[in-house]
Biopython code that builds the backbone (N, CA, C, O; Angstrom):
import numpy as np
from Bio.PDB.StructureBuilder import StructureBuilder

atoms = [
    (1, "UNK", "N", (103.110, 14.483, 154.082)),
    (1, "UNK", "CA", (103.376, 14.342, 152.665)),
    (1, "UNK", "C", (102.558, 15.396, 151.910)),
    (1, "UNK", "O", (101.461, 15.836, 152.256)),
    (2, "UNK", "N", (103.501, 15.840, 150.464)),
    (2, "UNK", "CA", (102.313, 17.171, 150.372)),
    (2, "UNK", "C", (101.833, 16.527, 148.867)),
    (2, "UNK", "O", (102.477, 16.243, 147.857)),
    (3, "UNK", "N", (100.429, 16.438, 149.201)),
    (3, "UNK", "CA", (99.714, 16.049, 148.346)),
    (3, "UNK", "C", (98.332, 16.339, 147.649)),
    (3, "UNK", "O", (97.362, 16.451, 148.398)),
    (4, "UNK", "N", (98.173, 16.451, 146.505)),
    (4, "UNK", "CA", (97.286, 17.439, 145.922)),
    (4, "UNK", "C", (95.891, 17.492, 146.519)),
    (4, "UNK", "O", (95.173, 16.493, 146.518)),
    (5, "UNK", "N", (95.526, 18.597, 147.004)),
    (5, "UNK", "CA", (94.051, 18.948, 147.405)),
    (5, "UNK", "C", (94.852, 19.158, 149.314)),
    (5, "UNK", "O", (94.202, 19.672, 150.225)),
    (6, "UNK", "N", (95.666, 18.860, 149.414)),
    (6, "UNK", "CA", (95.946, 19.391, 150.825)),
    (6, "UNK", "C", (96.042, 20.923, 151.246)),
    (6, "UNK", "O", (96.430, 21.774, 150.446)),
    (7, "UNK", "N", (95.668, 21.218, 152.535)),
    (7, "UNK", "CA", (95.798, 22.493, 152.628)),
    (7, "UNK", "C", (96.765, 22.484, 153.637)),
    (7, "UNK", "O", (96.804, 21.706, 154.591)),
    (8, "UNK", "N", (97.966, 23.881, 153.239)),
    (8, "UNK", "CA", (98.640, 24.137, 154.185)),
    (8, "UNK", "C", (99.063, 26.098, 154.404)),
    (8, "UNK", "O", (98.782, 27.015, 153.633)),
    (9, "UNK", "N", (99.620, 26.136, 155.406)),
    (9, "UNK", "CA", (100.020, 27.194, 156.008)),
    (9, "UNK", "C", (101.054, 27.950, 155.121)),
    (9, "UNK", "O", (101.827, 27.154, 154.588)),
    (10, "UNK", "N", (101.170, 28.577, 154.969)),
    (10, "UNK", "CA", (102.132, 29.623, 153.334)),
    (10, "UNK", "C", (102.259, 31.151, 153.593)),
    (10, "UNK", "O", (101.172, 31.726, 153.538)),
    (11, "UNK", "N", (103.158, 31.817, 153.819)),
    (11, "UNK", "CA", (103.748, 33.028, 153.861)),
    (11, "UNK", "C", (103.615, 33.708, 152.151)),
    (11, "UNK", "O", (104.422, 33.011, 151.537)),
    (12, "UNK", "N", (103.280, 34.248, 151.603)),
    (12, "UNK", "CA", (102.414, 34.473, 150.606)),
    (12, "UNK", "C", (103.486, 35.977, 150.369)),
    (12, "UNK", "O", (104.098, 36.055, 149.304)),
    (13, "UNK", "N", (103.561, 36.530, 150.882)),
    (13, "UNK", "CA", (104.229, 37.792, 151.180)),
    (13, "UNK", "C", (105.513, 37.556, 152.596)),
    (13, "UNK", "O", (105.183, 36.780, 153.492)),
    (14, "UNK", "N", (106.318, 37.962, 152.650)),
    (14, "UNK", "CA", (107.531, 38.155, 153.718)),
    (14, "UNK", "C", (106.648, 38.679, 154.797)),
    (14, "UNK", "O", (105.582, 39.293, 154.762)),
    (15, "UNK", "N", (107.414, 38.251, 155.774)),
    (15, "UNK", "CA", (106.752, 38.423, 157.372)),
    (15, "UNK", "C", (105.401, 38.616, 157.701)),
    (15, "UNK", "O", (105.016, 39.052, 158.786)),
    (16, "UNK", "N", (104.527, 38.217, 156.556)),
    (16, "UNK", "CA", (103.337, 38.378, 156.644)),
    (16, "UNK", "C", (102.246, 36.784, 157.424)),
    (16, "UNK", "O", (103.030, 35.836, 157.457)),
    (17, "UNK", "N", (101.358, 36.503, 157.770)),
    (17, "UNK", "CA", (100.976, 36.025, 158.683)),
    (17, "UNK", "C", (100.871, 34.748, 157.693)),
    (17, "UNK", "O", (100.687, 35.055, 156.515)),
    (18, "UNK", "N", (100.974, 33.105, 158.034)),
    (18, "UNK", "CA", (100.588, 32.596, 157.062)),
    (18, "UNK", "C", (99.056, 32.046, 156.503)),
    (18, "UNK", "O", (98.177, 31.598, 157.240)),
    (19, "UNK", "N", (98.978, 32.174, 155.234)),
    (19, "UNK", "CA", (97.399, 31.733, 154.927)),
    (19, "UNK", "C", (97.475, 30.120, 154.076)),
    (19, "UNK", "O", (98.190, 29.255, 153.571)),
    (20, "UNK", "N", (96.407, 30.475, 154.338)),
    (20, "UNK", "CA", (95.762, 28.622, 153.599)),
    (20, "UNK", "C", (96.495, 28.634, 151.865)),
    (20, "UNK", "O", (96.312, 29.572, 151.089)),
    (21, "UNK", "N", (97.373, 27.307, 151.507)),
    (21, "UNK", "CA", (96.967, 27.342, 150.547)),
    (21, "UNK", "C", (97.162, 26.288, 150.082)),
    (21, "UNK", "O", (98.020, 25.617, 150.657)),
    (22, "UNK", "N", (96.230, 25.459, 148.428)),
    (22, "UNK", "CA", (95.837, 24.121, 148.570)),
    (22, "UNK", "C", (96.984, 24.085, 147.472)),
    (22, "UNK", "O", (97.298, 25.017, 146.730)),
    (23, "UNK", "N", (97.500, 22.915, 147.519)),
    (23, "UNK", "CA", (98.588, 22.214, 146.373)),
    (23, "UNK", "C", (97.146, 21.766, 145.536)),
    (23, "UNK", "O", (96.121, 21.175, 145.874)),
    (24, "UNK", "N", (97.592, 22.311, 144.395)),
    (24, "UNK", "CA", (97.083, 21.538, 142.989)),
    (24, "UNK", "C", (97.765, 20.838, 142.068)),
    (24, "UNK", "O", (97.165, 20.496, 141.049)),
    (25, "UNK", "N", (99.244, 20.467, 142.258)),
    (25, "UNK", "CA", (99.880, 20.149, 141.280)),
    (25, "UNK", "C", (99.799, 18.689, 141.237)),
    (25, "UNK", "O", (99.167, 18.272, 142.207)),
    (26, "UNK", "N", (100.278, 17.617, 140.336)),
    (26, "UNK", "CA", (99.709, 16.216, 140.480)),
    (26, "UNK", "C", (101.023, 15.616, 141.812)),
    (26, "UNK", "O", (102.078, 16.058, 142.266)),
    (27, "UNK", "N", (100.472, 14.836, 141.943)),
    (27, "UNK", "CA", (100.869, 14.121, 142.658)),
    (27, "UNK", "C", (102.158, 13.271, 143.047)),
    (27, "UNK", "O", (102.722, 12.855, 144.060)),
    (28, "UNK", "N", (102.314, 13.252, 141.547)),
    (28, "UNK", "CA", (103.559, 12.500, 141.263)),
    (28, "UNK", "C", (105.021, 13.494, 141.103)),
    (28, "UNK", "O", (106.172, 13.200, 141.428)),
    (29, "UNK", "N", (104.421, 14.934, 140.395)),
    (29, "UNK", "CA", (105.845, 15.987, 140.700)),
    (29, "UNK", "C", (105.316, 15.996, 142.564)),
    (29, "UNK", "O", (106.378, 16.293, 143.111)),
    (30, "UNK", "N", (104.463, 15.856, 143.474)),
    (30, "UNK", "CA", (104.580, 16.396, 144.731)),
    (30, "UNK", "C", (105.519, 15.474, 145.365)),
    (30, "UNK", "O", (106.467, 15.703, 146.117)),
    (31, "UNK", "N", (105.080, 14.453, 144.929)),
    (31, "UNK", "CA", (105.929, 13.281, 146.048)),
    (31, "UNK", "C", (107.377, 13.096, 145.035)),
    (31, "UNK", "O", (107.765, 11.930, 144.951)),
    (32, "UNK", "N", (107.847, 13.697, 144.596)),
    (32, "UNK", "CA", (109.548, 14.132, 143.426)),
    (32, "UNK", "C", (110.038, 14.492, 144.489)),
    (32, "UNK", "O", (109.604, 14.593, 145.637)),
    (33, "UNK", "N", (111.635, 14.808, 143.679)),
    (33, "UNK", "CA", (112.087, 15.135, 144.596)),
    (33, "UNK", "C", (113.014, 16.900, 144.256)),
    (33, "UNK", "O", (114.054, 17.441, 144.631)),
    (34, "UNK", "N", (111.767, 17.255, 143.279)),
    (34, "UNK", "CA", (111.124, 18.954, 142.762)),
    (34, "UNK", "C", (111.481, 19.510, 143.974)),
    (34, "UNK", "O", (111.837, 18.814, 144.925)),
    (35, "UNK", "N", (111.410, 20.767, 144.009)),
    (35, "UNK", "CA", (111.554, 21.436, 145.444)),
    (35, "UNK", "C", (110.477, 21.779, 145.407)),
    (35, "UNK", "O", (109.830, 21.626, 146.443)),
    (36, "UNK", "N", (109.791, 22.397, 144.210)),
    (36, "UNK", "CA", (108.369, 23.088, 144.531)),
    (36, "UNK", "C", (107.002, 22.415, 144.282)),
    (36, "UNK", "O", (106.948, 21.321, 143.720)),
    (37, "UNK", "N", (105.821, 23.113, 144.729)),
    (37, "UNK", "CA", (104.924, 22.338, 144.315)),
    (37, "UNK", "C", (103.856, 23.744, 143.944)),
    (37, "UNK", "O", (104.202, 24.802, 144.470)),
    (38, "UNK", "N", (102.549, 23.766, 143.036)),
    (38, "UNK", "CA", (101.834, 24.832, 142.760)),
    (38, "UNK", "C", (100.523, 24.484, 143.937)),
    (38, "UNK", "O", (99.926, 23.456, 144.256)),
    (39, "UNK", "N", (100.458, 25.849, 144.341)),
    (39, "UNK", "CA", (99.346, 26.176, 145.373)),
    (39, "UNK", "C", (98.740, 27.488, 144.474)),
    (39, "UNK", "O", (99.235, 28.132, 143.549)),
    (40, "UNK", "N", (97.373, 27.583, 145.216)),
    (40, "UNK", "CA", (96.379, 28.190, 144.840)),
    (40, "UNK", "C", (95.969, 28.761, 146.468)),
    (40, "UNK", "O", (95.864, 28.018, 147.443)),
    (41, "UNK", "N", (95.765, 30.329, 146.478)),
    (41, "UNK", "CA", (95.249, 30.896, 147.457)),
    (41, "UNK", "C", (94.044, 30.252, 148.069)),
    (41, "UNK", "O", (93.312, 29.626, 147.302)),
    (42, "UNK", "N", (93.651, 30.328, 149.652)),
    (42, "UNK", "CA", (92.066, 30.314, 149.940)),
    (42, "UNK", "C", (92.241, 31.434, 150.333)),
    (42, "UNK", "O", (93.395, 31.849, 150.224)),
    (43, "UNK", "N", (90.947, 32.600, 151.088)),
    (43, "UNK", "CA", (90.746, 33.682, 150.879)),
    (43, "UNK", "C", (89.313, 33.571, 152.128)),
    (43, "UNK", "O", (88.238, 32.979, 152.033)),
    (44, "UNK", "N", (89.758, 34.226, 152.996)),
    (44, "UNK", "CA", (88.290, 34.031, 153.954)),
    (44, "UNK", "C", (87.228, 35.472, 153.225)),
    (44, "UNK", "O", (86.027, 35.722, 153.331)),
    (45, "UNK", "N", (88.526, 36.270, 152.388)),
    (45, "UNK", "CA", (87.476, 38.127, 152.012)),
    (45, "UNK", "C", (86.358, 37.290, 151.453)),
    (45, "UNK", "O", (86.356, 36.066, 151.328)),
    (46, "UNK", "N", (85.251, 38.283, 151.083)),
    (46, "UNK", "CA", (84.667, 38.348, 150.178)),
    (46, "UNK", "C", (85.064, 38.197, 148.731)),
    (46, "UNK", "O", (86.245, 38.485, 148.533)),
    (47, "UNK", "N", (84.173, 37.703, 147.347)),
    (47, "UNK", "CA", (84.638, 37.559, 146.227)),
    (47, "UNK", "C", (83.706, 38.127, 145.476)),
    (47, "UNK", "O", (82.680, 38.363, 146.115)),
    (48, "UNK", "N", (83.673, 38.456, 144.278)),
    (48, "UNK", "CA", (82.192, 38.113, 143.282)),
    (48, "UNK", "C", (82.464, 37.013, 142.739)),
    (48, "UNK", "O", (83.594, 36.550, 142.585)),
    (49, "UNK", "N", (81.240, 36.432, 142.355)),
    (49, "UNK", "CA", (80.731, 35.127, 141.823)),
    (49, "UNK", "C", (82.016, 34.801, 140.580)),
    (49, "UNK", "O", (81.881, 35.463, 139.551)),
    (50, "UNK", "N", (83.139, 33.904, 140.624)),
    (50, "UNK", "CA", (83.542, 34.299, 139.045)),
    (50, "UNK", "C", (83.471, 32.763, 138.836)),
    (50, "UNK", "O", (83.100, 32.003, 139.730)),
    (51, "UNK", "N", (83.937, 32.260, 137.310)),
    (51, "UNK", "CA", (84.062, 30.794, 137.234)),
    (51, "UNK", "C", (85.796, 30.605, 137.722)),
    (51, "UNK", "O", (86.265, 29.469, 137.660)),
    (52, "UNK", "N", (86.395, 31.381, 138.041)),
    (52, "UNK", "CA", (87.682, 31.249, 138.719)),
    (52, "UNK", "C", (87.628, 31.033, 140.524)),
    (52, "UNK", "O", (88.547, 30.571, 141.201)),
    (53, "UNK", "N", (86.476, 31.444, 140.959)),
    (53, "UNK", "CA", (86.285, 30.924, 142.544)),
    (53, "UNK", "C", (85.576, 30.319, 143.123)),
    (53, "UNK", "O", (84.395, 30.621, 143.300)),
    (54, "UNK", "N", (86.230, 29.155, 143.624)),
    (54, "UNK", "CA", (85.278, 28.069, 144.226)),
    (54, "UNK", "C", (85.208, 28.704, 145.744)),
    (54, "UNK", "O", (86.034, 29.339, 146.400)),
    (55, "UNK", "N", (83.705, 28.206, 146.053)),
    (55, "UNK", "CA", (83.426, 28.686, 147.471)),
    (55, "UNK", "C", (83.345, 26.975, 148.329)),
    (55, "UNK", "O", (82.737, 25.923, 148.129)),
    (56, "UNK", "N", (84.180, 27.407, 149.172)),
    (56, "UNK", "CA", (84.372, 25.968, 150.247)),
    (56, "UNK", "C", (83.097, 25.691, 150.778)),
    (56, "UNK", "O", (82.583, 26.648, 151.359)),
    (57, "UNK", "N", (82.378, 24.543, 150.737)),
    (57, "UNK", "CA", (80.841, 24.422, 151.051)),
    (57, "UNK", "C", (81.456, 24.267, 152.642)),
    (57, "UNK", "O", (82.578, 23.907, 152.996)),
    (58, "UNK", "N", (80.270, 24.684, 153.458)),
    (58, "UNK", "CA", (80.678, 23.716, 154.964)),
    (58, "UNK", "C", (80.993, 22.386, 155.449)),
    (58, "UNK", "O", (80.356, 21.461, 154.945)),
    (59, "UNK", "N", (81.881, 22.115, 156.355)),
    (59, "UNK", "CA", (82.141, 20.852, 156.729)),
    (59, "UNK", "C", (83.653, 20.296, 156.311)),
    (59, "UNK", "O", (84.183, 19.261, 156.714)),
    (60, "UNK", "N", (84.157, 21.213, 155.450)),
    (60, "UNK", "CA", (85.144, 20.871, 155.129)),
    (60, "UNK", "C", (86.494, 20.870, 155.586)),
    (60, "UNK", "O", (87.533, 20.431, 155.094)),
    (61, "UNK", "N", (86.221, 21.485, 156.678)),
    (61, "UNK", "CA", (87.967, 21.713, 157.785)),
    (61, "UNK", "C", (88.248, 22.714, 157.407)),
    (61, "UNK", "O", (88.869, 23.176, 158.364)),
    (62, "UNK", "N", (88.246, 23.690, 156.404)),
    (62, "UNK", "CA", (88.556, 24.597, 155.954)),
    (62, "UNK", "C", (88.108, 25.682, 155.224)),
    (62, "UNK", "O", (88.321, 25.596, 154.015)),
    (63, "UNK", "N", (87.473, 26.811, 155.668)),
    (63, "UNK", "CA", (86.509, 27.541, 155.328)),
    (63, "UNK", "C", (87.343, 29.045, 154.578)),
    (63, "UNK", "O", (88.422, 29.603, 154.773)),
    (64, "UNK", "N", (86.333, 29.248, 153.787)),
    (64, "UNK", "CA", (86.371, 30.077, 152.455)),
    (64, "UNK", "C", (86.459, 30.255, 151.090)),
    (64, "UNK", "O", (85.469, 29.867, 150.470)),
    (65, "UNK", "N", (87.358, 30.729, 150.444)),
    (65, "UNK", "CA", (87.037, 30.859, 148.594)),
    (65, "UNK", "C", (88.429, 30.041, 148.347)),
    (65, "UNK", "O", (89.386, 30.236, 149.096)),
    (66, "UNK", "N", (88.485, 29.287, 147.463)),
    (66, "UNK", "CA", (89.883, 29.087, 146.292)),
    (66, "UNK", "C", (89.656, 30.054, 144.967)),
    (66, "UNK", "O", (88.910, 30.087, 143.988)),
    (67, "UNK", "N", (90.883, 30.916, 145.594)),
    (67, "UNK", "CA", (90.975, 31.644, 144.601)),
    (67, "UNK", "C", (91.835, 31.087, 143.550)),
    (67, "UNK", "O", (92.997, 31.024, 143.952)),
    (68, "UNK", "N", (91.686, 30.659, 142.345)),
    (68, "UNK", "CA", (92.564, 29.565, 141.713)),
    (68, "UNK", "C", (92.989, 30.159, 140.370)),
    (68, "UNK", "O", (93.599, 29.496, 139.530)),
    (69, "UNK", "N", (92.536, 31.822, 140.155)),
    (69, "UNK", "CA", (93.320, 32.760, 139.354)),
    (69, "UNK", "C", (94.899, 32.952, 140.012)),
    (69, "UNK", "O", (95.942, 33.099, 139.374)),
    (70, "UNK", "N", (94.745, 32.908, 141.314)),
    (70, "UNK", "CA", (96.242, 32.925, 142.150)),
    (70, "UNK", "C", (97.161, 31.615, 142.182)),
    (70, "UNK", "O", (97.006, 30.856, 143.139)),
    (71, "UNK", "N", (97.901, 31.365, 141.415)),
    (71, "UNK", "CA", (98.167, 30.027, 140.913)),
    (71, "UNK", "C", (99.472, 30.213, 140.991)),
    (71, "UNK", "O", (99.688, 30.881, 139.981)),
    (72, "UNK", "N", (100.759, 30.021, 141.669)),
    (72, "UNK", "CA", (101.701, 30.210, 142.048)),
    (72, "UNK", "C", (102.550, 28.651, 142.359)),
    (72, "UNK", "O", (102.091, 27.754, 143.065)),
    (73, "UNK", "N", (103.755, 28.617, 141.705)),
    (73, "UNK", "CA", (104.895, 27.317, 142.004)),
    (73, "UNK", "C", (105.792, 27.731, 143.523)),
    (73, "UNK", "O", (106.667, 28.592, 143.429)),
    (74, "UNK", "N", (105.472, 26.963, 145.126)),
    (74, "UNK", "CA", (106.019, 27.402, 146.054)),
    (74, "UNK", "C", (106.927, 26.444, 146.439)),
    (74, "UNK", "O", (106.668, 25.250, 146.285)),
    (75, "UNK", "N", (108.019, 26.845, 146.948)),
    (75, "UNK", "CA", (108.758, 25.292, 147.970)),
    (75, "UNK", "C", (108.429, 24.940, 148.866)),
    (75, "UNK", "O", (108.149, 25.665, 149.820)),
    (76, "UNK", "N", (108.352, 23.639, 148.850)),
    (76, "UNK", "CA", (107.816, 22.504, 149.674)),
    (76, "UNK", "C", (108.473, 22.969, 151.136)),
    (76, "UNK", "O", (107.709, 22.959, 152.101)),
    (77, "UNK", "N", (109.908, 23.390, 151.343)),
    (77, "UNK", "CA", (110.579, 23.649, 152.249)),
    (77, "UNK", "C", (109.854, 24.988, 153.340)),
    (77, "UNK", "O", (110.080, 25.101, 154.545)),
    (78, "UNK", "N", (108.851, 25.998, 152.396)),
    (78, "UNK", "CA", (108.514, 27.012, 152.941)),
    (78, "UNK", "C", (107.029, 26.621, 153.898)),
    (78, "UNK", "O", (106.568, 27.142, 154.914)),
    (79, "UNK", "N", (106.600, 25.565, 153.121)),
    (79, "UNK", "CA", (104.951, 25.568, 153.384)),
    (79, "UNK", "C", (104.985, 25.181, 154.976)),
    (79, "UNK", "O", (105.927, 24.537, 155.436)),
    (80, "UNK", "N", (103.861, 25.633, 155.802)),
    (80, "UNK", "CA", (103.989, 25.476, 157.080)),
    (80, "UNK", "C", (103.277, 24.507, 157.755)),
    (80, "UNK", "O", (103.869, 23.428, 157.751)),
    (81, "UNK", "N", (102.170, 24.503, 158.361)),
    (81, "UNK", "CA", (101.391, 23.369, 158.934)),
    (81, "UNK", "C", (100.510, 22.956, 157.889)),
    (81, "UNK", "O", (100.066, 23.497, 156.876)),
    (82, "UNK", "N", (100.364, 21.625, 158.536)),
    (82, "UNK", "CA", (99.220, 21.003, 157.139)),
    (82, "UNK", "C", (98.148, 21.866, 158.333)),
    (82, "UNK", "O", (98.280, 22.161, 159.521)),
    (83, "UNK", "N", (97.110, 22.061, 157.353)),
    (83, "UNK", "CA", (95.899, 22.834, 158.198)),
    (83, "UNK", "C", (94.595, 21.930, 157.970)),
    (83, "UNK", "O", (93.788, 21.832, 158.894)),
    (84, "UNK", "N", (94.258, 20.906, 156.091)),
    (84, "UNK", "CA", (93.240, 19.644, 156.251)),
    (84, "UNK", "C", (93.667, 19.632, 154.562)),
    (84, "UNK", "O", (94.764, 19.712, 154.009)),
    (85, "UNK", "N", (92.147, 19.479, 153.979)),
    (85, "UNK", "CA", (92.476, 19.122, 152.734)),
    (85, "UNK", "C", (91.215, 19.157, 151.983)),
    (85, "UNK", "O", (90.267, 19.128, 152.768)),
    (86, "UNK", "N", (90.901, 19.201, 150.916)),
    (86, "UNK", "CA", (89.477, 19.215, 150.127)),
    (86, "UNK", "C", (88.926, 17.811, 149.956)),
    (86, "UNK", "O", (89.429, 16.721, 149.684)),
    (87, "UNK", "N", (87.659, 18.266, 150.225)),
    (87, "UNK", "CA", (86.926, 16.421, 149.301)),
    (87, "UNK", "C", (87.054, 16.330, 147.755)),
    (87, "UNK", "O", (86.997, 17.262, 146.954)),
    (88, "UNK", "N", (87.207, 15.235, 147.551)),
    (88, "UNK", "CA", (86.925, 14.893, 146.079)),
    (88, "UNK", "C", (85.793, 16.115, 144.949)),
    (88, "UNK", "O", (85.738, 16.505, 143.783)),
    (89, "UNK", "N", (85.088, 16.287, 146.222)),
    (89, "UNK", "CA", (83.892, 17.040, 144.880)),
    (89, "UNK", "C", (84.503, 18.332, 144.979)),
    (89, "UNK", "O", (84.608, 19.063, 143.995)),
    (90, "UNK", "N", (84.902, 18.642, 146.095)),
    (90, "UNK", "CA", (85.298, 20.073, 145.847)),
    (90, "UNK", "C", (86.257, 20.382, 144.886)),
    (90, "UNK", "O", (86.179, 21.272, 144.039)),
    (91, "UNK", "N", (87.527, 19.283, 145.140)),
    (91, "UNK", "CA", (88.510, 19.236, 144.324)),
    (91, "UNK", "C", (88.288, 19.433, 142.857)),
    (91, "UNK", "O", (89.185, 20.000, 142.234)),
    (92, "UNK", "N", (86.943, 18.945, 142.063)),
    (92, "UNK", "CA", (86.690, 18.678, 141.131)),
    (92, "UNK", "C", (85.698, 20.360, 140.383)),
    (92, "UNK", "O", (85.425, 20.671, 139.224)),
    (93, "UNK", "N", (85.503, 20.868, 141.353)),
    (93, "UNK", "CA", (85.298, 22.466, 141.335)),
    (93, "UNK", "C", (86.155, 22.942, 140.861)),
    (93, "UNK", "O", (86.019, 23.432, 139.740)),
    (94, "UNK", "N", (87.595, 22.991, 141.649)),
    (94, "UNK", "CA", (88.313, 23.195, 141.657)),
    (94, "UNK", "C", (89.347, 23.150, 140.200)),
    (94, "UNK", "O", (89.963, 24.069, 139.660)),
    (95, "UNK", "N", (89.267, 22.011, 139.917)),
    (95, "UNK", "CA", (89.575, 21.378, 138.720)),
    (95, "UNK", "C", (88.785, 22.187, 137.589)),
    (95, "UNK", "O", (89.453, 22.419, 136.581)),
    (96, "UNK", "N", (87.816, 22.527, 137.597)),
    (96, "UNK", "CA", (86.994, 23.093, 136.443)),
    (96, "UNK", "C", (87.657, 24.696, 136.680)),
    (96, "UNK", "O", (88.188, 25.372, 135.798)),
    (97, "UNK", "N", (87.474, 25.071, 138.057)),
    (97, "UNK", "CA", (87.898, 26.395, 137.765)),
    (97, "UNK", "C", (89.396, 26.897, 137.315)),
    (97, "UNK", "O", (89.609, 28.008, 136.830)),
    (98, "UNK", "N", (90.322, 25.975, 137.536)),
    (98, "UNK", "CA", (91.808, 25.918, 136.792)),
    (98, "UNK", "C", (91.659, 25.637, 135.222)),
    (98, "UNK", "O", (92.500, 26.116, 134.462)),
    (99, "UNK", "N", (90.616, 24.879, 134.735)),
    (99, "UNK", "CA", (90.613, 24.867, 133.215)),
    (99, "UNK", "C", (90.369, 26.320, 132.649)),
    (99, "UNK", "O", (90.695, 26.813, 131.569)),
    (100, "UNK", "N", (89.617, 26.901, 133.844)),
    (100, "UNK", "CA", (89.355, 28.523, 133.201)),
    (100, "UNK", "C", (90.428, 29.483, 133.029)),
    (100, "UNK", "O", (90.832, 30.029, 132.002)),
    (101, "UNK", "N", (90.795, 29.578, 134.179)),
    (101, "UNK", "CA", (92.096, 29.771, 134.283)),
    (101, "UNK", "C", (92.969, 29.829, 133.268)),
    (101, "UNK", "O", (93.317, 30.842, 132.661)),
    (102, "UNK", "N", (93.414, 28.421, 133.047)),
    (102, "UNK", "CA", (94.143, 28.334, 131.903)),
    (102, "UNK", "C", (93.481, 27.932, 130.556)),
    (102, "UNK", "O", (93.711, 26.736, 130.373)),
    (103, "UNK", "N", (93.103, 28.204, 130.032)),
    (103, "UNK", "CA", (91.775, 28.543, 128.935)),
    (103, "UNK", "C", (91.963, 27.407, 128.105)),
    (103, "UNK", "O", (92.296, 27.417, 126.920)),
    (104, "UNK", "N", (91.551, 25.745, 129.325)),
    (104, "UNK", "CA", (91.816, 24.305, 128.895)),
    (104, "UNK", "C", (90.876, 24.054, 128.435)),
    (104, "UNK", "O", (90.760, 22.874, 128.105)),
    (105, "UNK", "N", (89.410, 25.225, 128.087)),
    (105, "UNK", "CA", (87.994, 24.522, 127.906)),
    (105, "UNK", "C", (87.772, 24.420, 126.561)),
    (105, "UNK", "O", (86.733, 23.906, 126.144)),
]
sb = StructureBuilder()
sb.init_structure("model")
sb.init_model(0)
sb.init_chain("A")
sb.init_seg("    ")
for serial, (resi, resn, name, xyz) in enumerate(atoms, 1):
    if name == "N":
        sb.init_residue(resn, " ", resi, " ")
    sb.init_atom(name, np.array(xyz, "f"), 0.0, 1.0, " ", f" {name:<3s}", serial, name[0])
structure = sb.get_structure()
């Protein structure tokens, strides 16, 4: 089921390899019957410090940055393996850095 803070497998570009990326959209368009849902890049590169990137603390199944300036509506039909999912606190990083994003502050 694809549900917000999950991470999954995403072709980002055509024939390109797939990367992590977390659904942020609520919950209730995920489990619709929408075709798409909004994901946000993770990113193993390097970043600079911004209030747009959360850095994945350890332990989390899933290591690196949410880049959450990369904010994209994908189909549910494309996304590939579930790969894990964020904790609550991270999520809530996360959450702050999308208010920046969209200049909710």
């Amino acid at each position: 089921m694809y549900l917000r803070g999950t991470v999954w497998g995403f072709r980002f570009e055509p024939d390109a390899v797939p990367e992590p990326a977390l659904i942020v959209s609520n919950n209730a368009r995920n489990e619709s019957s929408w075709p798409h849902v909004h994901v946000v890049r993770i990113t193993t590169a390097s970043k600079q410090p911004r209030a747009t990137i959360v850095e994945i603390p350890p332990g989390e199944g899933v290591a690196g940055r949410v880049i959450c300036d990369d904010l994209a509506p994908v189909p549910k039909a494309q996304l590939g393996d579930r790969m894990g999912a964020l904790s609550p606190a991270t999520m809530r990083r996360v959450d702050q850095a999308l208010k920046a994003v969209l200049a909710l502050r």
